[in-house]
N, CA, C and O atoms as a printed pandas DataFrame, in Angstrom:
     atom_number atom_name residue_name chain_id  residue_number  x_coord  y_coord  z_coord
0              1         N          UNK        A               1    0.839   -1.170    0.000
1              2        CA          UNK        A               1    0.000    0.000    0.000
2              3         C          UNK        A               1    0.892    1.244    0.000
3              4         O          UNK        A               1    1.934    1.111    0.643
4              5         N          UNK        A               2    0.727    2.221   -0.491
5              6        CA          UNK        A               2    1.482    3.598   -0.756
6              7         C          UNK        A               2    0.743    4.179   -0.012
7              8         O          UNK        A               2   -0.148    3.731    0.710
8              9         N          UNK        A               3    1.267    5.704   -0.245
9             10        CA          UNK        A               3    0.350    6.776    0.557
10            11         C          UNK        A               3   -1.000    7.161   -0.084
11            12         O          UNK        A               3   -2.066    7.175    0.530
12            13         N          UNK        A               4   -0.894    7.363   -0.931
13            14        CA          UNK        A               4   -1.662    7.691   -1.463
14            15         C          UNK        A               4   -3.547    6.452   -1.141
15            16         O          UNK        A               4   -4.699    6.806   -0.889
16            17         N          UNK        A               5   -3.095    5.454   -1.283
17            18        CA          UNK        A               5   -3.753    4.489   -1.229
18            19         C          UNK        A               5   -3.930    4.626    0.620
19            20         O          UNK        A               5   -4.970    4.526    1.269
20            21         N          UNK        A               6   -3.313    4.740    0.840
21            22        CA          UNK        A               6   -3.622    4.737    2.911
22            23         C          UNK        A               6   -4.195    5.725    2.830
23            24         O          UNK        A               6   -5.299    5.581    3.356
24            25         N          UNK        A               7   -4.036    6.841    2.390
25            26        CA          UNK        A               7   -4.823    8.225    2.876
26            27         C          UNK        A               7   -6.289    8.100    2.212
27            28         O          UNK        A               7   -7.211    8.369    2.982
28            29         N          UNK        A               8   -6.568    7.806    1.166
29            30        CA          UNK        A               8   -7.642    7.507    0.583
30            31         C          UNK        A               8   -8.490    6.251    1.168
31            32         O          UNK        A               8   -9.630    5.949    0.817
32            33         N          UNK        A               9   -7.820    5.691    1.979
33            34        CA          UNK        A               9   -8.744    4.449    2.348
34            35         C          UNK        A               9   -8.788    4.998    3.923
35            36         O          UNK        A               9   -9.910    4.905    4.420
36            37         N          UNK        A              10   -7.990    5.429    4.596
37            38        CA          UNK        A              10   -8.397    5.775    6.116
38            39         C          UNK        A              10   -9.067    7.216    6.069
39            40         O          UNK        A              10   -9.064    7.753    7.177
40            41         N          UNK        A              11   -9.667    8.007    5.006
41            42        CA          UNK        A              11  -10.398    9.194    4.629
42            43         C          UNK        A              11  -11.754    8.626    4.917
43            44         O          UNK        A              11  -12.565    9.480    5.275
44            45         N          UNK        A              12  -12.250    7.274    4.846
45            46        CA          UNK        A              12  -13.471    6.989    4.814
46            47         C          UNK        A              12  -13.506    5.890    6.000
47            48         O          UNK        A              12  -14.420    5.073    5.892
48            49         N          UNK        A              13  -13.196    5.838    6.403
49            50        CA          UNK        A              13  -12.660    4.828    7.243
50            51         C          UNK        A              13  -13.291    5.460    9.163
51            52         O          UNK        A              13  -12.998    6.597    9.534
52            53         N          UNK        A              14  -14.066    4.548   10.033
53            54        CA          UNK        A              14  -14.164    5.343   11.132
54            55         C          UNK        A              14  -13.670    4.969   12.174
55            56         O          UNK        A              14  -12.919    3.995   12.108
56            57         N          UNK        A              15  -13.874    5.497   13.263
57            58        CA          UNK        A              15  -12.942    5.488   14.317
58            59         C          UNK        A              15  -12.401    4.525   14.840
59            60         O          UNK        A              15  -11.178    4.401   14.902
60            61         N          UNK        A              16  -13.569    3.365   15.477
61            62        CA          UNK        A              16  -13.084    2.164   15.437
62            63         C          UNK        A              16  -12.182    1.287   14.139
63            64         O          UNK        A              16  -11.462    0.289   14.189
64            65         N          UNK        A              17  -12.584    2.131   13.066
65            66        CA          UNK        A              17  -12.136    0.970   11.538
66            67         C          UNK        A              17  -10.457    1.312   11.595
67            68         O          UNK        A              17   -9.610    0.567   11.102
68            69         N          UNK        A              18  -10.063    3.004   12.526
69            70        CA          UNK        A              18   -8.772    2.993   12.239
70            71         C          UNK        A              18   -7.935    2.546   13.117
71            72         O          UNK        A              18   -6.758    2.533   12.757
72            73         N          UNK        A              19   -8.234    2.088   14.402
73            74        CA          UNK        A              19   -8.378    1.496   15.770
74            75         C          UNK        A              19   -7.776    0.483   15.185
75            76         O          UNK        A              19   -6.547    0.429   15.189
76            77         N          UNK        A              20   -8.713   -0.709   14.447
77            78        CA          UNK        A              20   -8.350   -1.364   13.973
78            79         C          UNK        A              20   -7.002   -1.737   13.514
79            80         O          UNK        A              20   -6.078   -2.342   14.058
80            81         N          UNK        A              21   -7.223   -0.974   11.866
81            82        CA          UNK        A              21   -6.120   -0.469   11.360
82            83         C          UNK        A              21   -4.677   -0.635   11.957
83            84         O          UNK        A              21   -3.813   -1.448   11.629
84            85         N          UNK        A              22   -4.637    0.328   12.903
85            86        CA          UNK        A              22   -3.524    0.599   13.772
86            87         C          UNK        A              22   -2.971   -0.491   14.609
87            88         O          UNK        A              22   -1.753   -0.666   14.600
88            89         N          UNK        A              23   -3.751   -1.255   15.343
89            90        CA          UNK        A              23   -3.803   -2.249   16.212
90            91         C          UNK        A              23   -3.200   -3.302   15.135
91            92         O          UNK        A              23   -2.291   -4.016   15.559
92            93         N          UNK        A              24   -3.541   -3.448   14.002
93            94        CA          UNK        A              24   -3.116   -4.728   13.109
94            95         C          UNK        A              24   -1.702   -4.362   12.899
95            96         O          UNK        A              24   -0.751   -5.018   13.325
96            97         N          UNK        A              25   -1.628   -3.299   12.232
97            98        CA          UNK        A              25   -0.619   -2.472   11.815
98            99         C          UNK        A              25    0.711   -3.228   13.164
99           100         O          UNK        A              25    1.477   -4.188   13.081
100          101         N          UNK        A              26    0.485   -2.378   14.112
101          102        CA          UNK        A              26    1.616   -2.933   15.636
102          103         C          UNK        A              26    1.706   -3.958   15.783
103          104         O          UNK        A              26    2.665   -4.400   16.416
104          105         N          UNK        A              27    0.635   -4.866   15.202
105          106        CA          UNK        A              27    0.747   -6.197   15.684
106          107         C          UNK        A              27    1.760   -7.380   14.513
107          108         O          UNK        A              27    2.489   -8.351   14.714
108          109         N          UNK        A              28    1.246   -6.559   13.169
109          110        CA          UNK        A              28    1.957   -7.525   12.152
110          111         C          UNK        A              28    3.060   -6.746   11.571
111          112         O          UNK        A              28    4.108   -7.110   12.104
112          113         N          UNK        A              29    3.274   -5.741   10.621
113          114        CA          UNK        A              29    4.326   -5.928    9.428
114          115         C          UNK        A              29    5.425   -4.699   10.375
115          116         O          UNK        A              29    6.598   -4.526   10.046
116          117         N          UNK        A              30    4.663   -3.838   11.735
117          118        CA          UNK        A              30    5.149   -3.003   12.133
118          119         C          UNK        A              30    5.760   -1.553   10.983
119          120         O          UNK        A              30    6.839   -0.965   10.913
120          121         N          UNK        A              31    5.353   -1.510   10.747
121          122        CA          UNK        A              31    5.381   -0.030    9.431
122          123         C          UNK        A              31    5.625    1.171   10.244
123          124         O          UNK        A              31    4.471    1.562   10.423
124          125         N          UNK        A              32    6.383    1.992   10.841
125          126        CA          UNK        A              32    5.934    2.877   12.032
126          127         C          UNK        A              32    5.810    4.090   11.259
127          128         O          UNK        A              32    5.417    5.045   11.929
128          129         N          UNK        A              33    6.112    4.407    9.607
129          130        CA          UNK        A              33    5.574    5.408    9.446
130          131         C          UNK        A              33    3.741    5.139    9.280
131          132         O          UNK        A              33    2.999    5.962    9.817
132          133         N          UNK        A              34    3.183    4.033    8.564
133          134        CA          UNK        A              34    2.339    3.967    8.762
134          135         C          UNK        A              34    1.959    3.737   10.310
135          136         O          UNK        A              34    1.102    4.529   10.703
136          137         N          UNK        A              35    2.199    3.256   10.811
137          138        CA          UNK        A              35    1.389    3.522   12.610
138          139         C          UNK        A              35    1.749    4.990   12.802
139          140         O          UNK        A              35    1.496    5.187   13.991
140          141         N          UNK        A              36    2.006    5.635   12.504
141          142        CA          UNK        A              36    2.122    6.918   12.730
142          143         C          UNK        A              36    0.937    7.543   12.563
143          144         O          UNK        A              36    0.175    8.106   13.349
144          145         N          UNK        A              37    0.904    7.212   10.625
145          146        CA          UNK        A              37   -0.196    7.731   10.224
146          147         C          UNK        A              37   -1.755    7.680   10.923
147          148         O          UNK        A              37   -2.535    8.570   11.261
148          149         N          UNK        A              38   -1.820    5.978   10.977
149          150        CA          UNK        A              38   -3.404    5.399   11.484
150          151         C          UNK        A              38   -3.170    6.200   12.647
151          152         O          UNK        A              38   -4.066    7.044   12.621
152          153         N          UNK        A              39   -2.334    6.426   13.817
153          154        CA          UNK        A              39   -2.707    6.968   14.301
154          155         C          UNK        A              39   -2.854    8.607   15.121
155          156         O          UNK        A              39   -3.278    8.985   16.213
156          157         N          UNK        A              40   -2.168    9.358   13.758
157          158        CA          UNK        A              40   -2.603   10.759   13.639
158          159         C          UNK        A              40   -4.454   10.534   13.569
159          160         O          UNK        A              40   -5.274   10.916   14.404
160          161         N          UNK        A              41   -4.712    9.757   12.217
161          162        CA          UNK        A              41   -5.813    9.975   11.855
162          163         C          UNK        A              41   -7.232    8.983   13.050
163          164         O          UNK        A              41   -8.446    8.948   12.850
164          165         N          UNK        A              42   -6.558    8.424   14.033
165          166        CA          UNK        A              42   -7.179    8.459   14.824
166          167         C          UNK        A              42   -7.758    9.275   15.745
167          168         O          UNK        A              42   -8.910    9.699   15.831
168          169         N          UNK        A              43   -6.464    9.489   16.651
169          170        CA          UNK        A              43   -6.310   11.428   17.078
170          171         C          UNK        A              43   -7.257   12.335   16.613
171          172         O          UNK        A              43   -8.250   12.595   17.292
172          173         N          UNK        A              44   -7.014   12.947   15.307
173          174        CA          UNK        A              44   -8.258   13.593   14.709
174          175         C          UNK        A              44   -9.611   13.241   15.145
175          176         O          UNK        A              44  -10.431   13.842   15.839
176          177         N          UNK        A              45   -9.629   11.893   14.443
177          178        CA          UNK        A              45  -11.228   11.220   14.323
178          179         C          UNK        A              45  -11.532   11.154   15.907
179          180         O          UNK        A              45  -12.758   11.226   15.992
180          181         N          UNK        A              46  -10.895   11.033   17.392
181          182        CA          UNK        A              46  -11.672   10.716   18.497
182          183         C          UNK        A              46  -11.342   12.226   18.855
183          184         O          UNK        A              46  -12.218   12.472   19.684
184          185         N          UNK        A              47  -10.562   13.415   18.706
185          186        CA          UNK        A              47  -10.990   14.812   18.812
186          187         C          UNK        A              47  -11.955   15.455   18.236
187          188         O          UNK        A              47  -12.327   16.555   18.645
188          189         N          UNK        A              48  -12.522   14.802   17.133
189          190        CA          UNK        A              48  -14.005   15.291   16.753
190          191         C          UNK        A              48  -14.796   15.128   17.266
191          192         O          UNK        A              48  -15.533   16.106   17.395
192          193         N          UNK        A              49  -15.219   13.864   17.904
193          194        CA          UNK        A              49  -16.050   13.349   18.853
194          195         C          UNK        A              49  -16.333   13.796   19.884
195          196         O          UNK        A              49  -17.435   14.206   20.247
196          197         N          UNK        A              50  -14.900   13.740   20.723
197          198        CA          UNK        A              50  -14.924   14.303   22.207
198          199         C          UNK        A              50  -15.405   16.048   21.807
199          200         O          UNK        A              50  -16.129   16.542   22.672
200          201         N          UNK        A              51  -15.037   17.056   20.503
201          202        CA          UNK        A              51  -15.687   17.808   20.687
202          203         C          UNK        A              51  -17.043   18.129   20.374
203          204         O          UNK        A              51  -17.701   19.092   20.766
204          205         N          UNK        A              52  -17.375   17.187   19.610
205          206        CA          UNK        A              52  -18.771   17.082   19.296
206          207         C          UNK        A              52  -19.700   16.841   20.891
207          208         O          UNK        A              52  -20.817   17.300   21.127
208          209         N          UNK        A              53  -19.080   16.226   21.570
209          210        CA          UNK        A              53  -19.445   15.560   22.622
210          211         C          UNK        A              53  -19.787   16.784   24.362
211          212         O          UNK        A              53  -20.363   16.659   25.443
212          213         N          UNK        A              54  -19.137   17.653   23.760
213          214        CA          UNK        A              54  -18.699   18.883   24.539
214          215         C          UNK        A              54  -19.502   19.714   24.120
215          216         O          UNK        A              54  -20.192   20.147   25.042
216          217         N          UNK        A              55  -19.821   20.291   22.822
217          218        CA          UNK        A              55  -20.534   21.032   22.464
218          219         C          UNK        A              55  -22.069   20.665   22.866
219          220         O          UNK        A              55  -22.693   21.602   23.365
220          221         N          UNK        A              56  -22.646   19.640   22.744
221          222        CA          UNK        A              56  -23.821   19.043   23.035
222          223         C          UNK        A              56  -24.165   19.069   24.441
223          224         O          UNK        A              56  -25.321   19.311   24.788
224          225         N          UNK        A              57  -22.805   18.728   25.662
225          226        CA          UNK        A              57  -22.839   18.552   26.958
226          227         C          UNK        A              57  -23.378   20.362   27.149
227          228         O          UNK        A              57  -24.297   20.750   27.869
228          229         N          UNK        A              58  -22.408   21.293   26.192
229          230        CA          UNK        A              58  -22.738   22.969   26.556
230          231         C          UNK        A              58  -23.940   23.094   26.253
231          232         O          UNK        A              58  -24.736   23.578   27.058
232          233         N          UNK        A              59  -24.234   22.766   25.278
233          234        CA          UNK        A              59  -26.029   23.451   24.834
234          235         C          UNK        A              59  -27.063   22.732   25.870
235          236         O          UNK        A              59  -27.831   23.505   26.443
236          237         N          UNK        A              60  -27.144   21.708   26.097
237          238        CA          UNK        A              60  -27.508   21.163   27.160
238          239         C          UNK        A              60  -27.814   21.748   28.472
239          240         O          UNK        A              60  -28.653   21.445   29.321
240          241         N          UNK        A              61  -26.692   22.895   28.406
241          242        CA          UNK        A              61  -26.887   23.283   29.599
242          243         C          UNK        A              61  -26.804   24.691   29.677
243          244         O          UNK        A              61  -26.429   25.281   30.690
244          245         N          UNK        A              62  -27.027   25.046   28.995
245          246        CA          UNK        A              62  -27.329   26.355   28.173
246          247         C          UNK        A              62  -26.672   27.033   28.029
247          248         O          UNK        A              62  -27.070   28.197   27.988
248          249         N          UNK        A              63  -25.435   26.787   27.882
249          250        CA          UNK        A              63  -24.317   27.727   27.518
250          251         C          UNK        A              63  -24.313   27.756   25.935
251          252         O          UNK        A              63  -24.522   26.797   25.192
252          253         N          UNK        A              64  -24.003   29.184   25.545
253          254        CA          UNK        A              64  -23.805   29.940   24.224
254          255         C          UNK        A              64  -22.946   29.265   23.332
255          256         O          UNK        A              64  -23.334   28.689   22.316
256          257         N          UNK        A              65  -21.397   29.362   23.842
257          258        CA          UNK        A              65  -20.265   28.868   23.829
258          259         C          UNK        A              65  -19.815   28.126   24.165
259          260         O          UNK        A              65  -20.611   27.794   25.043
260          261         N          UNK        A              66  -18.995   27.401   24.216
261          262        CA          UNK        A              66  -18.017   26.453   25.195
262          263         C          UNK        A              66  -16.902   26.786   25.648
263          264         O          UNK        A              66  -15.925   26.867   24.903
264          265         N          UNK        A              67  -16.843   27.013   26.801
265          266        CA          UNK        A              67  -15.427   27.428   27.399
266          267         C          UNK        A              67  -14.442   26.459   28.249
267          268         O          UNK        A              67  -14.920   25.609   29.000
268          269         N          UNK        A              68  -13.418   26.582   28.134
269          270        CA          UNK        A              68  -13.061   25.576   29.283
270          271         C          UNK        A              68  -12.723   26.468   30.438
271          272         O          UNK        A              68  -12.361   27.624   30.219
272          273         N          UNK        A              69  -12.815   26.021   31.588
273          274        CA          UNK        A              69  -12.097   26.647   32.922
274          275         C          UNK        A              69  -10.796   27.008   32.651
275          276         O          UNK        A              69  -10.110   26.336   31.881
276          277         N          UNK        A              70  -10.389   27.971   33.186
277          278        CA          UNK        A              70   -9.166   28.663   32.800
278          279         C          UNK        A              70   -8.245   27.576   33.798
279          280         O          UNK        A              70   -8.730   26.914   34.715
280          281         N          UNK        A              71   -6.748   27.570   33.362
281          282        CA          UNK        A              71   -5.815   27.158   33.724
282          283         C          UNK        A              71   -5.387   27.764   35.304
283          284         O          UNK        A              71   -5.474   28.922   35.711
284          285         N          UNK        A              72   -4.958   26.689   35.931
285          286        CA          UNK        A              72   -4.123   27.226   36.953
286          287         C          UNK        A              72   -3.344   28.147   37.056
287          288         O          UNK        A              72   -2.611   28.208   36.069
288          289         N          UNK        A              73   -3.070   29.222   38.106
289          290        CA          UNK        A              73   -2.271   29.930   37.445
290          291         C          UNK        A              73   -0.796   30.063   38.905
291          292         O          UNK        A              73   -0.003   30.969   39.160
292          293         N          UNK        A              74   -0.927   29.266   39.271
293          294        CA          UNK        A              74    0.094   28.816   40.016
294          295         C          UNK        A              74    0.736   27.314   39.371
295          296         O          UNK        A              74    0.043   26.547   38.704
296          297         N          UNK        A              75    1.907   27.113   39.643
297          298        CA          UNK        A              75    2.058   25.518   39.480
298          299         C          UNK        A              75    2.252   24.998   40.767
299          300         O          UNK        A              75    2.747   25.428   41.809
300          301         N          UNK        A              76    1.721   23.950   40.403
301          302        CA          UNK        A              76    1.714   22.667   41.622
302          303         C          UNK        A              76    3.240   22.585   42.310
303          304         O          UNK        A              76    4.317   22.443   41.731
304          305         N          UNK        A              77    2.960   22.727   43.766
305          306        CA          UNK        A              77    4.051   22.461   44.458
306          307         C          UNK        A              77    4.658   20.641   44.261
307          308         O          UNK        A              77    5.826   20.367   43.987
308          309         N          UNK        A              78    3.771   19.806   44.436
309          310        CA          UNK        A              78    3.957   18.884   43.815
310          311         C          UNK        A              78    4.611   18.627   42.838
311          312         O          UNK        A              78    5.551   17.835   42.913
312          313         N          UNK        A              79    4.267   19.236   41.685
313          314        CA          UNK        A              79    4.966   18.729   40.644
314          315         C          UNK        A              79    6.854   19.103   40.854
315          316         O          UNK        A              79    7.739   18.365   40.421
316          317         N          UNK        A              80    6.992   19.874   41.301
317          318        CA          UNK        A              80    8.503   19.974   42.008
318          319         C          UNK        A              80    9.212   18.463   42.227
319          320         O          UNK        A              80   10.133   17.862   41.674
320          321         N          UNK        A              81    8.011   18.088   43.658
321          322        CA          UNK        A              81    8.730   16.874   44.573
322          323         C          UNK        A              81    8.767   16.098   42.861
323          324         O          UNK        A              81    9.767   16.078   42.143
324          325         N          UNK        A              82    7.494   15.552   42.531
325          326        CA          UNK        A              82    7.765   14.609   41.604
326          327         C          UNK        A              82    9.145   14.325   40.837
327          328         O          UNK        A              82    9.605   13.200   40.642
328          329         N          UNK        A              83    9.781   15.651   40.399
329          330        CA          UNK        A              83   10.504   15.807   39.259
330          331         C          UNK        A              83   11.985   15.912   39.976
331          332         O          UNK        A              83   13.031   16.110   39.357
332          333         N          UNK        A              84   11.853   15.714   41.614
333          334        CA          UNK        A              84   13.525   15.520   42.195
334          335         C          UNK        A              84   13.936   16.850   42.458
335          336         O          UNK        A              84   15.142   17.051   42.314
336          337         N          UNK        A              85   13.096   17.998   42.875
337          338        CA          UNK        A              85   13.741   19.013   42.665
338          339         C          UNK        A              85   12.739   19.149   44.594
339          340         O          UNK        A              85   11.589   18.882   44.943
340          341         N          UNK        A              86   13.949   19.677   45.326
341          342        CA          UNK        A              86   14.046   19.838   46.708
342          343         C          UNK        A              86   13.473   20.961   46.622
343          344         O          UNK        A              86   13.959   21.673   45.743
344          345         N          UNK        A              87   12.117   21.673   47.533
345          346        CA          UNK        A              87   11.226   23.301   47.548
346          347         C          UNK        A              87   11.166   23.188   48.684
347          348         O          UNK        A              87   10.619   24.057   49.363
């Protein structure tokens, strides 16, 4: 299979089908530019979802927009200890 032929066949191809894909892919001929690929185009395909999935959870609840909660704006003292660094 070429590129051309992978991109055209995982274009129609859905989430589970590239799941698949990918999973066969690691399991048999190991291709890692193709496992790369299946799974960019997984990535994509379950970030559509999860935002499809978000947008629906917002309207739901009557928000306009979707926002996420803003970021911390301290960092975790924790993450210090984790990383070996004495605070």
């Amino acid at each position: 299979m070429n590129w051309k032929q992978l991109n055209d066949a995982i274009s129609s191809m859905t989430e589970d089908e590239v799941l698949t894909a990918l999973n066969e892919e690691i399991d048999g001929k190991r291709r890692w530019t193709i496992v790369n690929r299946l799974h960019q185009r997984y990535c994509a395909l379950r970030a559509k979802r999860e935002r499809e999935l978000f947008r629906q959870a917002c309207s739901a609840g009557g928000l306009d927009s979707p926002r996420l909660p803003p970021a911390p704006t301290t960092p975790s003292p924790s993450l210090d200890e984790f990383q070996g660094v004495a605070g």
